[in-house]
N, C-alpha and C positions, 0 to 999 in steps of 0.2 A: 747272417750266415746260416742259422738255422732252417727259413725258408728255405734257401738256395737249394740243404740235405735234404729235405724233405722233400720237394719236390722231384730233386736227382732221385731221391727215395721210390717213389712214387710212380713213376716213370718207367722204373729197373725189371728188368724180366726175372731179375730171380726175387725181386716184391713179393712176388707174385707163390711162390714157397712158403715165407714166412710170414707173420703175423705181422703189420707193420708198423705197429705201435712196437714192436719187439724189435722190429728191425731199425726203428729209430733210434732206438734206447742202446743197439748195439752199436750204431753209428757213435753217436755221440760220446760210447765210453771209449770206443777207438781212438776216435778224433781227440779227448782229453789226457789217453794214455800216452797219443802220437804228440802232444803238445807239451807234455813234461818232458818225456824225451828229450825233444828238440831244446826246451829250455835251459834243462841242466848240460846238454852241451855246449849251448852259450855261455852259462855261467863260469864252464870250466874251461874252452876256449876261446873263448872272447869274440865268437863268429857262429854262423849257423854251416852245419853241414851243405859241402857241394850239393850231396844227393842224398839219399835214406841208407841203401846199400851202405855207402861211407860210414854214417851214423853206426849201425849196424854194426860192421865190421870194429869199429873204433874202439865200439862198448864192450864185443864179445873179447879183444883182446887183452881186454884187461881183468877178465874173469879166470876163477879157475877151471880149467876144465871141466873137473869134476860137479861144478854147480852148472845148474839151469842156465844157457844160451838166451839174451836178448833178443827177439824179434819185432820187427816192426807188425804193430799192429796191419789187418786188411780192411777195405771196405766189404761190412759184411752185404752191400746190395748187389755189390759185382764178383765178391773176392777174390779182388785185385790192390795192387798196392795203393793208395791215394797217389793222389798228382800231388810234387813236391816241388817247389821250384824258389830255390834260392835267389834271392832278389835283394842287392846289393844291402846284404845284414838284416834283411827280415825275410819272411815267409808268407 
């Protein structure tokens, strides 16, 4: 998996702004923060989200307003959302 980012890394027109040892290191804390997420939604519904949006919305509504809003992390080589795709209870 790591090849895979890094290469997608490498590749990216906005690479090419940041330092990409830096840009790795942002990836991968993304991709770790977007992995707990997704985990502890399973653990508390027994399934993974349809979509991240979903995720999202799921988390923010059980917050209080007053605190900090959940966001799904971005890819920081494109910042754009990651591709998610629910695949019959895994990801």
């Amino acid at each position: 998996m790591i090849l895979v980012l890094t290469i997608l890394i490498l590749n990216s027109s906005r690479a090419a702004e940041l330092n990409k040892e830096e840009l790795l290191n942002k990836c991968i804390q993304n991709i770790s923060k977007l992995q707990t997420l997704l985990e502890y939604y399973y653990i508390e519904f027994g399934n993974y989200p349809y979509n991240l949006k979903e995720m999202e919305k799921v988390y923010n509504k059980k917050i209080d307003p007053k605190e900090r809003k959940i966001t799904i992390p971005l890819d920081p080589a494109t910042g754009k959302e990651f591709i998610y795709q629910n695949s019959n209870n895994s990801y």
